[in-house]
DSSP file (Angstrom, degrees, kcal/mol; ACC not computed):
  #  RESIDUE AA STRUCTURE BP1 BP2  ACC     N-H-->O    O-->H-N    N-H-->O    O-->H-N    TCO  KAPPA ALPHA  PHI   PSI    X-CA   Y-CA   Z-CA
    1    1 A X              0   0    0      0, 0.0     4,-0.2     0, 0.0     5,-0.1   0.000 360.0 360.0 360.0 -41.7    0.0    0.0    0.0
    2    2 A X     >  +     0   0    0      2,-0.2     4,-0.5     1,-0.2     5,-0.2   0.730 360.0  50.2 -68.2 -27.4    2.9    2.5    1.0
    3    3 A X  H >> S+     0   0    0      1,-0.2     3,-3.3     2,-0.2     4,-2.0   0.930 110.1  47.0 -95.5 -51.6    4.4    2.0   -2.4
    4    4 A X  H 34 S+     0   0    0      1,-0.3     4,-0.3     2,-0.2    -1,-0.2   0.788 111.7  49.7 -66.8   1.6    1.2    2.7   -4.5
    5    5 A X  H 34 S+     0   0    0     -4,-0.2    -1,-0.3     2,-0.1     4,-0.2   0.829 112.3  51.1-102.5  -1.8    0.4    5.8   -2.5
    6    6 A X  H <X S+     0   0    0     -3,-3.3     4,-1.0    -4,-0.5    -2,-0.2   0.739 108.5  52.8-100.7 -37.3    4.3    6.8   -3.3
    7    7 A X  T  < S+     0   0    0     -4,-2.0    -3,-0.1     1,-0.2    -2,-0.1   0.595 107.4  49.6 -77.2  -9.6    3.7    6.1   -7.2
    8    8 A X  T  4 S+     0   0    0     -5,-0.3     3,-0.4    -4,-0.3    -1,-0.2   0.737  97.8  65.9-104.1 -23.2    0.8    8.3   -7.4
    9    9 A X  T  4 S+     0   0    0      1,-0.3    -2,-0.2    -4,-0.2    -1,-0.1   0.923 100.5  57.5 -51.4 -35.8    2.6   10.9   -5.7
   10   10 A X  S  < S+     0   0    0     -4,-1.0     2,-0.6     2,-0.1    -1,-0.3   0.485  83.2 101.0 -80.6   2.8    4.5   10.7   -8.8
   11   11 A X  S    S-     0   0    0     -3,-0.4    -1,-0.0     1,-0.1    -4,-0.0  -0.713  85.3-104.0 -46.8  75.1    1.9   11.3  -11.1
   12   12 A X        -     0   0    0     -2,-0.6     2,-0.1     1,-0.1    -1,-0.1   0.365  40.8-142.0 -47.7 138.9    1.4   14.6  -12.7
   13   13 A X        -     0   0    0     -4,-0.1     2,-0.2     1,-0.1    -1,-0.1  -0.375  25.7-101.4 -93.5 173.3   -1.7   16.1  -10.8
   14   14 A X        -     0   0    0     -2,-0.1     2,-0.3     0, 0.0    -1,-0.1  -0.462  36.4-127.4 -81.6 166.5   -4.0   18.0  -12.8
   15   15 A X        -     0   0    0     -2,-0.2     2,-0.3     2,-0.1     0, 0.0  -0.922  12.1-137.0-115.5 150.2   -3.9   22.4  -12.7
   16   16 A X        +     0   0    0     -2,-0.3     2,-0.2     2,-0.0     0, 0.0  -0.670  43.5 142.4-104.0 145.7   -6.7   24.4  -12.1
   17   17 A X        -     0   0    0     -2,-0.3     2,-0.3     2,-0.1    -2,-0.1  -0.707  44.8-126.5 163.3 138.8   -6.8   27.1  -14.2
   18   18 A X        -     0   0    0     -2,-0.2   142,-2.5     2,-0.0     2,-0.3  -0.944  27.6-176.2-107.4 130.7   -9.3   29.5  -16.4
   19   19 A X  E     -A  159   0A   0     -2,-0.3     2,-0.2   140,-0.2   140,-0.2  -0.830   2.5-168.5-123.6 158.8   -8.5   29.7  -19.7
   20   20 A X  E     -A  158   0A   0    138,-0.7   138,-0.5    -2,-0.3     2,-0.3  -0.808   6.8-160.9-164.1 116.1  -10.4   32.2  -22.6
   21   21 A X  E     -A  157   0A   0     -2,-0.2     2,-0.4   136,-0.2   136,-0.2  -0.765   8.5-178.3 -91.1 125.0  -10.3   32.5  -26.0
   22   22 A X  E     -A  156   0A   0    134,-2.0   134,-4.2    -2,-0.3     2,-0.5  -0.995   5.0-179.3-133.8 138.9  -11.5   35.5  -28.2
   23   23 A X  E     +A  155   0A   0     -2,-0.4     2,-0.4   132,-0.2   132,-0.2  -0.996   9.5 175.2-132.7 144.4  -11.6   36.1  -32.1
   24   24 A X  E     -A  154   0A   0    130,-3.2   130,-2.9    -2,-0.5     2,-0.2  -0.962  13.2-171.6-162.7 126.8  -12.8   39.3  -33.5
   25   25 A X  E     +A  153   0A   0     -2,-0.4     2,-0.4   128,-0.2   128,-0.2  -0.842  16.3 175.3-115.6 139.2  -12.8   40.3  -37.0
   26   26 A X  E     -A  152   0A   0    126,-1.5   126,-1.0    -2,-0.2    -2,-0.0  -0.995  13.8-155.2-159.4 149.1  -13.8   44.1  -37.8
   27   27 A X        -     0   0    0     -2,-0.4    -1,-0.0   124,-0.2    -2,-0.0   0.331   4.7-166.4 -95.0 -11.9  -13.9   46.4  -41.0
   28   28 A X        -     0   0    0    121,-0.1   122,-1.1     1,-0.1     2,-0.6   0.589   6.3-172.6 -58.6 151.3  -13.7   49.9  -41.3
   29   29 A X  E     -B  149   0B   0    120,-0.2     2,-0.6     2,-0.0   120,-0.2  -0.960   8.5-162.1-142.6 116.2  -14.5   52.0  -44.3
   30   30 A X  E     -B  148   0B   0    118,-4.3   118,-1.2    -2,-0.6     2,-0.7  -0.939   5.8-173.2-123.5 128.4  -13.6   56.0  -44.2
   31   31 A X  E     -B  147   0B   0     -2,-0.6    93,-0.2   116,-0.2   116,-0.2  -0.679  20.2-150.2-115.5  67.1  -15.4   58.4  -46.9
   32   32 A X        -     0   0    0    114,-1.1    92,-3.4    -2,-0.7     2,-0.4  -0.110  15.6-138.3 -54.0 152.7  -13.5   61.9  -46.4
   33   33 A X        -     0   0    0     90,-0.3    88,-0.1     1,-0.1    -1,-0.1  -0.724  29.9 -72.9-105.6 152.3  -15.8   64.7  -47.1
   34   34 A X        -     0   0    0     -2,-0.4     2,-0.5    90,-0.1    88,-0.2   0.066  52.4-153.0 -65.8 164.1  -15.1   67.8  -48.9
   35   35 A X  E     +C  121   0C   0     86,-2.0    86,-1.7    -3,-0.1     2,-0.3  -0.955  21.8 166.0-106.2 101.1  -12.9   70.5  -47.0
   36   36 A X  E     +C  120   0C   0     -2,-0.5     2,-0.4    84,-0.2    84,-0.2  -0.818  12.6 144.9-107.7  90.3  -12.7   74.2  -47.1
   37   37 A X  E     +C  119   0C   0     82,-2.1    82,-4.0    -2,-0.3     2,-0.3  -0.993  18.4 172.8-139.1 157.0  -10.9   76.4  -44.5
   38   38 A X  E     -C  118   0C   0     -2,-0.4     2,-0.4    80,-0.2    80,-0.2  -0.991  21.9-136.1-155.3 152.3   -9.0   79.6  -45.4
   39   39 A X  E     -C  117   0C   0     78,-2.9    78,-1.3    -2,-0.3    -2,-0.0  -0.970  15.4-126.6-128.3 114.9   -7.5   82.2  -43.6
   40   40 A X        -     0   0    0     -2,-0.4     2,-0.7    76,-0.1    75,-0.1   0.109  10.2-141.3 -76.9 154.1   -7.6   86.0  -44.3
   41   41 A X        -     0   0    0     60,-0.1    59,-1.4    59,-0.0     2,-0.1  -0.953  34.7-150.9-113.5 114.3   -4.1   88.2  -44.6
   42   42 A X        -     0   0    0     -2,-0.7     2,-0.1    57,-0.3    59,-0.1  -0.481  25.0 -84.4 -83.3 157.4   -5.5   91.5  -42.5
   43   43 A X        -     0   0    0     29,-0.1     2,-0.3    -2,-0.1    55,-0.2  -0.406  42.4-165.1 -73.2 158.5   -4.1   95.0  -43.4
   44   44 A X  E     +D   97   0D   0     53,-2.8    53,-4.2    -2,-0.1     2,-0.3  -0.981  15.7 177.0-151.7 139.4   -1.0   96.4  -42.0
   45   45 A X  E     +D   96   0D   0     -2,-0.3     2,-0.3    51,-0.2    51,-0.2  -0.962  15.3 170.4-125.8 127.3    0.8  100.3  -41.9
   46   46 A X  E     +D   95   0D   0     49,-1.3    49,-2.9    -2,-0.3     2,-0.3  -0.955   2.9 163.4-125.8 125.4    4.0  100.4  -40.0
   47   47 A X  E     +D   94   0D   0     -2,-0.3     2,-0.4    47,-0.2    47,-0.2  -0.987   7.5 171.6-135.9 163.0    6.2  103.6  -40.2
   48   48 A X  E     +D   93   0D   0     45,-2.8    45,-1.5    -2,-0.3     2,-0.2  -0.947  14.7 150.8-161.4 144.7    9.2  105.0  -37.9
   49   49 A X  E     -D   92   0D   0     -2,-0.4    43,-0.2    43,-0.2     2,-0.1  -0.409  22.8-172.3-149.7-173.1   11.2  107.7  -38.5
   50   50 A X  E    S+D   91   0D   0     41,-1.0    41,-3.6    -2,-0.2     3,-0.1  -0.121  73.5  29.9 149.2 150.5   13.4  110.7  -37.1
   51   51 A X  S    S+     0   0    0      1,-0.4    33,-1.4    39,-0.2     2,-0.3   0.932  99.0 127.3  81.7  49.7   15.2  113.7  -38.7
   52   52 A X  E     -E   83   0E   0     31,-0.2     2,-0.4    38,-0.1    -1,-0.4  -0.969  60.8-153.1-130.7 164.4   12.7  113.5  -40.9
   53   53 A X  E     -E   82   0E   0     29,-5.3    29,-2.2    -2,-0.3     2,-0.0  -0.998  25.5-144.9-124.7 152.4   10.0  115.8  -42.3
   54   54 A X  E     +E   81   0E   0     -2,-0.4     7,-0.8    27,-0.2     2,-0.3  -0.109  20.4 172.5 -67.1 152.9    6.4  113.9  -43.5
   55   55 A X  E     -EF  80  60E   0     25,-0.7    25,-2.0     7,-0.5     5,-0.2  -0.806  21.8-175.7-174.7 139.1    4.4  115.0  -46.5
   56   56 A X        -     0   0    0      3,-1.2     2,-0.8    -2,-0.3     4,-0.1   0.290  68.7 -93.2-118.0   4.4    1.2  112.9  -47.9
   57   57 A X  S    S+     0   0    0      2,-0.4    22,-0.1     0, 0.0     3,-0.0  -0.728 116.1  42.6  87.9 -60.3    1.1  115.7  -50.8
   58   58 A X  S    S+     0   0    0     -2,-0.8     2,-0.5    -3,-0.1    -3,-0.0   0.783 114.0  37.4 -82.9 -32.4   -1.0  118.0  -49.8
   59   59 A X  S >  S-     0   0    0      3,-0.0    -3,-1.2     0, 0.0     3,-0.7  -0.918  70.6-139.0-127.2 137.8   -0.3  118.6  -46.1
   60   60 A X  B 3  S+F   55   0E   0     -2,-0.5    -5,-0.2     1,-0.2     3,-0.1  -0.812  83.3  38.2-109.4 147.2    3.0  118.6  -44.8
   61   61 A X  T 3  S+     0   0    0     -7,-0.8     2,-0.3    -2,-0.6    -1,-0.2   0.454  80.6 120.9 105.3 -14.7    3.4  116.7  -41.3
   62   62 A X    <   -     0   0    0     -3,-0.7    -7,-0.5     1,-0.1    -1,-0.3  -0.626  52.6-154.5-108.8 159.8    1.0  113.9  -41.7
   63   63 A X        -     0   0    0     -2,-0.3    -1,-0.1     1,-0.2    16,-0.1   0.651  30.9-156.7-102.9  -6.9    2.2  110.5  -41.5
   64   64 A X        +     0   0    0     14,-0.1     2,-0.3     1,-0.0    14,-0.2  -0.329  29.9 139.9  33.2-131.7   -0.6  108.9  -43.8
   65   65 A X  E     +G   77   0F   0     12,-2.1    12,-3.0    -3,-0.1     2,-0.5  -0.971  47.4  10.9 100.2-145.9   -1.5  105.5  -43.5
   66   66 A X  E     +G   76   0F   0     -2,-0.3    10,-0.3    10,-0.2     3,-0.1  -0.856  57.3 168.0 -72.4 117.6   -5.0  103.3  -43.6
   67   67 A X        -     0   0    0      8,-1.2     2,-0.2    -2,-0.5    -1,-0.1   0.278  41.3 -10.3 -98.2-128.4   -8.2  104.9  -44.7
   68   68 A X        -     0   0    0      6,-0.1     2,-1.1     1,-0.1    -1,-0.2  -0.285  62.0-114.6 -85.2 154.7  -11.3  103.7  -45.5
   69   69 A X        +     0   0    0     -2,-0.2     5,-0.2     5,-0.2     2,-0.1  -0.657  24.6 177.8-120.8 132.8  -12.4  100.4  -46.1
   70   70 A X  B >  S-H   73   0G   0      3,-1.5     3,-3.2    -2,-1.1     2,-2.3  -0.377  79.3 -24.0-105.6 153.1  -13.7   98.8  -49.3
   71   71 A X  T 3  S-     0   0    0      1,-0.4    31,-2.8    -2,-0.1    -1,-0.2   0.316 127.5 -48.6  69.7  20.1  -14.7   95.1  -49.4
   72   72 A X  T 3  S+     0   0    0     -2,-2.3     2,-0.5     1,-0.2    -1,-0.4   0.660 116.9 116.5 100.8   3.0  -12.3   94.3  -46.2
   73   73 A X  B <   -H   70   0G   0     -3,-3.2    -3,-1.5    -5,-0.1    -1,-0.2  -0.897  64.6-135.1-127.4 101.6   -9.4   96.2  -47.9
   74   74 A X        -     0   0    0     -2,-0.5    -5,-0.2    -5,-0.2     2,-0.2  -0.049  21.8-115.7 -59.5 152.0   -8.1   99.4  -46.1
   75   75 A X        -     0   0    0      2,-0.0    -8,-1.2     0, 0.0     2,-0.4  -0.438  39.4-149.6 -57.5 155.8   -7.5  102.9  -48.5
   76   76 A X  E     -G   66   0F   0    -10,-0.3     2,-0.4    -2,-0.2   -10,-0.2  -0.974  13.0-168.0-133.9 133.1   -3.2  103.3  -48.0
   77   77 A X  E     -G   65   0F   0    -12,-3.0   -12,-2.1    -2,-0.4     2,-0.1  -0.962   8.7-157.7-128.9 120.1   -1.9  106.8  -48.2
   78   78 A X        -     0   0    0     -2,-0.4     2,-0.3   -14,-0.2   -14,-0.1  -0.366   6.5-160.7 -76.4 169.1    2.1  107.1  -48.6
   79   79 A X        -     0   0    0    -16,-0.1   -23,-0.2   -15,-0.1     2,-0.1  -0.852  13.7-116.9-140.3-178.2    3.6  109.6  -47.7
   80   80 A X  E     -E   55   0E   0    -25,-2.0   -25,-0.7    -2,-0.3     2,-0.2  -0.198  21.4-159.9 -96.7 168.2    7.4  111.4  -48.5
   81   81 A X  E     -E   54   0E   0    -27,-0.2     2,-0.3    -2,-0.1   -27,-0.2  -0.583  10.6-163.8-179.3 121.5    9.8  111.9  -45.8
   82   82 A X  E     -E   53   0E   0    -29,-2.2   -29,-5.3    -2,-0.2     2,-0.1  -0.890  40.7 -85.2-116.1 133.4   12.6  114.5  -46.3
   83   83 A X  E     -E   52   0E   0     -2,-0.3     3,-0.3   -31,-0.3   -31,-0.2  -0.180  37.1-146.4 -42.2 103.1   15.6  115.1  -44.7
   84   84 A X  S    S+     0   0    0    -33,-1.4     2,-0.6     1,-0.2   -31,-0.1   0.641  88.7   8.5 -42.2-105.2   14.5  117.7  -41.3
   85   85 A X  S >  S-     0   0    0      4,-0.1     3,-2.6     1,-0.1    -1,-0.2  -0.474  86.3-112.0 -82.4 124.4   18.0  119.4  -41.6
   86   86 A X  T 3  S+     0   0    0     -2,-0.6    -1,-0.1    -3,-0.3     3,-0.1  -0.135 108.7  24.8 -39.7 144.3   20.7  119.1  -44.2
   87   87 A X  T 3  S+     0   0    0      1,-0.1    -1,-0.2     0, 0.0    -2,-0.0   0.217  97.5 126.0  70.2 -24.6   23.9  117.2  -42.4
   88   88 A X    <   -     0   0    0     -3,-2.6     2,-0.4     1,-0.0    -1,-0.1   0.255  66.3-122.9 -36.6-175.4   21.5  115.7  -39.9
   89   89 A X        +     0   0    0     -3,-0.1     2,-0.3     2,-0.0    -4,-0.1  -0.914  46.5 161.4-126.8 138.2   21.4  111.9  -39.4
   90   90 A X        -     0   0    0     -2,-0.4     2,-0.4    -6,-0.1   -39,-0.2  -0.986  26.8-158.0-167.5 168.0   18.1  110.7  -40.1
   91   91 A X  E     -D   50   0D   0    -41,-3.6   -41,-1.0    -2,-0.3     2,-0.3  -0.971   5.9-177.5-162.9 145.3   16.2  107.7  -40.8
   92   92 A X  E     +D   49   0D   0     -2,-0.4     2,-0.3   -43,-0.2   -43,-0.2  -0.979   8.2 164.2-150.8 127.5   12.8  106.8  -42.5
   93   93 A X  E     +D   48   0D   0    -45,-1.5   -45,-2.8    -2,-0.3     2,-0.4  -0.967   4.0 171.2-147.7 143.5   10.9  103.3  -43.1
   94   94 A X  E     -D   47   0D   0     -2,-0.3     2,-0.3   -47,-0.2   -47,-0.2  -0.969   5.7-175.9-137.3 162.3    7.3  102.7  -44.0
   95   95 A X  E     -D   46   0D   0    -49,-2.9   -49,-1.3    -2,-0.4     2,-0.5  -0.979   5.8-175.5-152.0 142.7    5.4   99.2  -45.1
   96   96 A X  E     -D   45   0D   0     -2,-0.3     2,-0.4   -51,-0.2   -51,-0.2  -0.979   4.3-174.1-138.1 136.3    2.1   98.5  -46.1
   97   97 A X  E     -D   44   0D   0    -53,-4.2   -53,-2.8    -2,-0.5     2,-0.4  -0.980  26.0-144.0-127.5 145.8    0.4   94.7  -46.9
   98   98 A X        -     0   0    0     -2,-0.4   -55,-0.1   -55,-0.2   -25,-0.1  -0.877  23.1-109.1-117.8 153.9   -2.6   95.3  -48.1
   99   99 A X        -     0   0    0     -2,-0.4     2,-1.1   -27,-0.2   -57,-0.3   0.253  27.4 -90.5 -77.4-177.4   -5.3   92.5  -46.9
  100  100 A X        -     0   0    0    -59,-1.4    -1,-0.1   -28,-0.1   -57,-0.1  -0.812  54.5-131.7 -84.6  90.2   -7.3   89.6  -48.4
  101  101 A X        -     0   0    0     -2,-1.1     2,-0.2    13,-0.1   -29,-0.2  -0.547  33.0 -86.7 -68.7 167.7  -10.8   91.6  -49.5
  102  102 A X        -     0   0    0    -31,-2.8   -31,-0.1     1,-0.1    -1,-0.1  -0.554  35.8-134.4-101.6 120.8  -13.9   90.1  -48.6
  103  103 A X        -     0   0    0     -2,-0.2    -1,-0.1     1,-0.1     4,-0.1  -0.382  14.1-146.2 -84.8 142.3  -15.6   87.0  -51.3
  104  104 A X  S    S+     0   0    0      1,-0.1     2,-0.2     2,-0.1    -1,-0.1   0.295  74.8  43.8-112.0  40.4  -19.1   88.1  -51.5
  105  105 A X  S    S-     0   0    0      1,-0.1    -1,-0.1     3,-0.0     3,-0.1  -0.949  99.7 -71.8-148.1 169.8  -19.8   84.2  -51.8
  106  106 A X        -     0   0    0     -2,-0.2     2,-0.6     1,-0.1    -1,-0.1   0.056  51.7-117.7 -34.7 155.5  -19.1   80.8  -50.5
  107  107 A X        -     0   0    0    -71,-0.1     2,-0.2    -4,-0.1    -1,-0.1  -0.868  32.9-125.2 -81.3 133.1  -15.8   79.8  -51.7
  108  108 A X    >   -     0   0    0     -2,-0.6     3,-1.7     1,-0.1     2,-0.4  -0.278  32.7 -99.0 -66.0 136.0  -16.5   76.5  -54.0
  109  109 A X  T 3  S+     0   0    0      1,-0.2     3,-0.1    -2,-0.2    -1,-0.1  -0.513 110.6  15.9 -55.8 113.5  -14.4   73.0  -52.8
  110  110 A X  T 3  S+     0   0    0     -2,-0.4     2,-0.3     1,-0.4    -1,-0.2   0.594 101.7 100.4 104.1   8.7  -11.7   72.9  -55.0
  111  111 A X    <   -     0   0    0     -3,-1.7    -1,-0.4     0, 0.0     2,-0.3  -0.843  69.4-124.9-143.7 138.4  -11.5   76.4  -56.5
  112  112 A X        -     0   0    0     -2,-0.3     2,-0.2    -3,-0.1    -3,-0.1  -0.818  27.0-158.6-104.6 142.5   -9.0   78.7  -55.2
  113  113 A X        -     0   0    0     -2,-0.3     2,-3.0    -5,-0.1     5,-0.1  -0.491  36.0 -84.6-105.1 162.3  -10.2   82.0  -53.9
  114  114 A X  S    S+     0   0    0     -2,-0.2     2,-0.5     3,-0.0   -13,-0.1  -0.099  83.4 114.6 -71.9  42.6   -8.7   85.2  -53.3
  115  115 A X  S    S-     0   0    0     -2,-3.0     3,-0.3     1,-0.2   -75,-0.1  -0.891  73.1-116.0-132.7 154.7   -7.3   84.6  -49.8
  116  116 A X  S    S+     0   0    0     -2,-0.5     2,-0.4     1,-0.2    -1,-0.2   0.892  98.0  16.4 -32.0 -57.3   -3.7   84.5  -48.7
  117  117 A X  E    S+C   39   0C   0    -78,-1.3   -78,-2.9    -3,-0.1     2,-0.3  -0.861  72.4 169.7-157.5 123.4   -3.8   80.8  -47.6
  118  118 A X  E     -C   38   0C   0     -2,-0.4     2,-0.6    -3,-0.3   -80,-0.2  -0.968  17.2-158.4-126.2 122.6   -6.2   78.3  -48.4
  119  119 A X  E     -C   37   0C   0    -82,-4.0   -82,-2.1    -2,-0.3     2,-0.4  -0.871  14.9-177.3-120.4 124.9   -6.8   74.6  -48.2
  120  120 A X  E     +C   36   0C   0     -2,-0.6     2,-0.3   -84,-0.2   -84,-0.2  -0.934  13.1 178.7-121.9 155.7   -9.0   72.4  -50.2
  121  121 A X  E     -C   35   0C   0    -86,-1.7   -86,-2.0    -2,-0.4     2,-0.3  -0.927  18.7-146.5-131.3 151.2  -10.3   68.8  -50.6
  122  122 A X        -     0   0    0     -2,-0.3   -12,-0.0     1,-0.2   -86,-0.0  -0.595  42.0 -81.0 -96.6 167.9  -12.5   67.6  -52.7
  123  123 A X        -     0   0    0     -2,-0.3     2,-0.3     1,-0.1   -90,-0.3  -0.077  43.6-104.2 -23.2 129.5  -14.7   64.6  -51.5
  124  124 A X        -     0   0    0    -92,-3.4     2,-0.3   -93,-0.2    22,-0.3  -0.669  23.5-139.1 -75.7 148.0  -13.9   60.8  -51.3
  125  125 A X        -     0   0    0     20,-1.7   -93,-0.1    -2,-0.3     3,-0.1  -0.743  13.4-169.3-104.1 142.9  -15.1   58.1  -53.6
  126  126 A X    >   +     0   0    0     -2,-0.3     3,-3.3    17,-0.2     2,-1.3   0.552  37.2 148.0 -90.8 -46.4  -16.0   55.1  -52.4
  127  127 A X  T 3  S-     0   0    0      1,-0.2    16,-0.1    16,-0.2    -1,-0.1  -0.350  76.3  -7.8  53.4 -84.5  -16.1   53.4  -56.2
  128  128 A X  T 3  S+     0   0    0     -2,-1.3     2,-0.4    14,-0.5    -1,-0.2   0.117  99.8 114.5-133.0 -23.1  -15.3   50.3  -56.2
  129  129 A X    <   +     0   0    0     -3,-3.3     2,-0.3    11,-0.1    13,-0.2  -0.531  30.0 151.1 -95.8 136.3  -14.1   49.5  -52.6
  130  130 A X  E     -I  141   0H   0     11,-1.3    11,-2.6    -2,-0.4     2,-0.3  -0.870  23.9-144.3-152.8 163.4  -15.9   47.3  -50.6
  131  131 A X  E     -I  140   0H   0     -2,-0.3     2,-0.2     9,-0.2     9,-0.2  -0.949   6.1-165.1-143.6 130.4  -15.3   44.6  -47.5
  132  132 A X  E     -I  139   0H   0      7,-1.6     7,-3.4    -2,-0.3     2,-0.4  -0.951  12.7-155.7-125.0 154.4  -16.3   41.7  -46.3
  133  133 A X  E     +I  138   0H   0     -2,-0.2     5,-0.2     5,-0.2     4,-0.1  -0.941  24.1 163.3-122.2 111.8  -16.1   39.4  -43.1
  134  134 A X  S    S-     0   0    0      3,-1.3     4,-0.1    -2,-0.4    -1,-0.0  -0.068  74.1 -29.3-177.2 124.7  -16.6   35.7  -43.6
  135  135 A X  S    S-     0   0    0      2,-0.1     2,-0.9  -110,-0.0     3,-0.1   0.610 121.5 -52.4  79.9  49.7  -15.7   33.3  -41.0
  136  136 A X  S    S+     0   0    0      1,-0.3     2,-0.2  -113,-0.0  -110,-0.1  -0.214 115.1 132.2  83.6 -46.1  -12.8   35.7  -39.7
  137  137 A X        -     0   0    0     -2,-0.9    -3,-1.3    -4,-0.1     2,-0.5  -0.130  45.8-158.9 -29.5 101.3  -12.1   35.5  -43.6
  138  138 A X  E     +I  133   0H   0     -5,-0.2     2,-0.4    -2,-0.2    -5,-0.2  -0.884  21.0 178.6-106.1 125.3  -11.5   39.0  -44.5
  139  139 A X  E     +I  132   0H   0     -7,-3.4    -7,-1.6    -2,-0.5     2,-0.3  -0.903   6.3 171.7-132.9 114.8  -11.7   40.7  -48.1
  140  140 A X  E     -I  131   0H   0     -2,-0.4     2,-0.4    -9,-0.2    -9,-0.2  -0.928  13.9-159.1-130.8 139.4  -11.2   44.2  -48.4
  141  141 A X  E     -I  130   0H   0    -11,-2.6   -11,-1.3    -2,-0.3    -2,-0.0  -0.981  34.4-108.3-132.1 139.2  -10.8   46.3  -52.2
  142  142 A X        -     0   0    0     -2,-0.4   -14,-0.5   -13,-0.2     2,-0.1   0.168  40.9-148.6 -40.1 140.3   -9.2   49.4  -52.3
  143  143 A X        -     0   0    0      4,-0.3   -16,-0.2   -15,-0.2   -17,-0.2  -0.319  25.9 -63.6 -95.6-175.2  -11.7   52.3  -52.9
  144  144 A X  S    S-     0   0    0      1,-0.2     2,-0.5     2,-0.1     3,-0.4   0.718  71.5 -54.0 -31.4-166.0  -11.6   55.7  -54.6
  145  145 A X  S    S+     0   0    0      1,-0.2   -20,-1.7   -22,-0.1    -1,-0.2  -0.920 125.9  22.1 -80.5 121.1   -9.6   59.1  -53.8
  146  146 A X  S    S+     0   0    0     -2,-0.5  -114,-1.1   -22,-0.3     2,-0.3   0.884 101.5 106.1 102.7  30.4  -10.0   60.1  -50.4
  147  147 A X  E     -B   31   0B   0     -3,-0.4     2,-0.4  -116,-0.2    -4,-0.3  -0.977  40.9-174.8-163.2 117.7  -11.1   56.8  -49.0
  148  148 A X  E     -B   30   0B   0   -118,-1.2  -118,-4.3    -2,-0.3     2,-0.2  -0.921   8.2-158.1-132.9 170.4   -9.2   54.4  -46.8
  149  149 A X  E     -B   29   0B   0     -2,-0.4  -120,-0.2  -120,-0.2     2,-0.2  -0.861   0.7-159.5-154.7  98.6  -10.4   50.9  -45.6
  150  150 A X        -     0   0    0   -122,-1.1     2,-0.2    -2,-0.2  -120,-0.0  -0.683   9.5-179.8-101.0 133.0   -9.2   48.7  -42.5
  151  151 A X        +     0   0    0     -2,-0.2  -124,-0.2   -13,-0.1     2,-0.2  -0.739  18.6 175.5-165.7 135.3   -9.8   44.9  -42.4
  152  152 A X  E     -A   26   0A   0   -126,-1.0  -126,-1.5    -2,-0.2     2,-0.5  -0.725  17.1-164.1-176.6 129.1   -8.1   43.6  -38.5
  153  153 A X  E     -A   25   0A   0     -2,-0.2  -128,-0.2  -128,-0.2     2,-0.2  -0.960  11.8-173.6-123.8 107.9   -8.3   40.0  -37.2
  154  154 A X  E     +A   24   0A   0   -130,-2.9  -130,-3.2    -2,-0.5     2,-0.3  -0.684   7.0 178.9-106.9 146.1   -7.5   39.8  -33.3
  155  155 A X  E     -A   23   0A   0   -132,-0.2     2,-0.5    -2,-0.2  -132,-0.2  -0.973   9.4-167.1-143.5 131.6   -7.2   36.4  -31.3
  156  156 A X  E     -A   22   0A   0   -134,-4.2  -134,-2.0    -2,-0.3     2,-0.3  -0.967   7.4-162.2-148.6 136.3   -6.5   36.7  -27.9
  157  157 A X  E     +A   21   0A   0     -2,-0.5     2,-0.5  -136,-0.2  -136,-0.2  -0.727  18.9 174.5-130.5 111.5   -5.3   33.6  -25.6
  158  158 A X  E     -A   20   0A   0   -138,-0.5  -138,-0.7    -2,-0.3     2,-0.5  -0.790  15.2-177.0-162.3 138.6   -5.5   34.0  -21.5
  159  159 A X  E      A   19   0A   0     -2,-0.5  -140,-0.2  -140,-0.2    -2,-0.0  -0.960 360.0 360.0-132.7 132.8   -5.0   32.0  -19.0
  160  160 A X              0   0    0   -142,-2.5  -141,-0.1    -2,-0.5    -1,-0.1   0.285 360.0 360.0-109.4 360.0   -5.6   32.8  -15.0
């Protein structure tokens, strides 16, 4: 009896243990849609000076600048800038960007418009491209422009 109760001791014993299995098959299908955004260039007058004297033509002294504004697009008046006194040191800069005027309709997809900096896309095609799931089998054809298309087959093994 003492040796059969020593020979099962050498026995492999069984393990307790929870084990789980998952498979999952999944598709995706992405259609971009058309796109517009743009961004407007605003007006700008910068001037700075000394020793200098100013003149817009008519008026002497005036520094000129932005005036009125037309469709989103400021008026610009230069002006002249002369030396105050002869032998002086003196120094004179002006700049003007004149702005993006204002579309007085939508901008169309895909047609460039009058604005500094613009991006567009046109719509994705689907066409042709299509996927299918079956039995974990997965069968994916490429689609159009603008269109992408994800096929992904997970198995996952755990054991506690």
């Amino acid at each position: 009896m003492k040796k059969l109760l020593a020979i099962l001791f050498l026995l492999p014993s069984a393990a307790m243990a929870d084990m789980t299995s998952t498979i999952t098959s999944s598709v995706q299908i992405d259609v971009q849609s058309a796109a517009t955004a743009v961004e407007r260039m605003a007006n700008s007058y910068s001037v700075s000076g000394s020793g200098v004297e100013t003149t817009d033509g008519t008026t002497a002294g005036l520094i000129g600048g932005l005036g009125d504004v037309t469709d989103g697009v400021n008026a610009f008046t230069t002006i002249t800038a002369s030396q105050l006194t002869d032998g002086e040191t003196f120094q004179f800069q002006q700049s003007y960007l004149e702005g993006d005027s204002v579309e007085s309709s939508a901008v169309t997809t895909g047609e460039v418009a009058n604005f500094s900096n613009i991006t567009s896309t046109a719509a994705g095609v689907l066409s042709d491209g299509a996927a299918t799931i079956d039995n974990h089998v997965i069968e994916v054809t490429g689609g159009g422009a603008g269109t992408s298309i994800t096929g992904q087959y997970v198995t996952t093994l755990s054991v506690d």
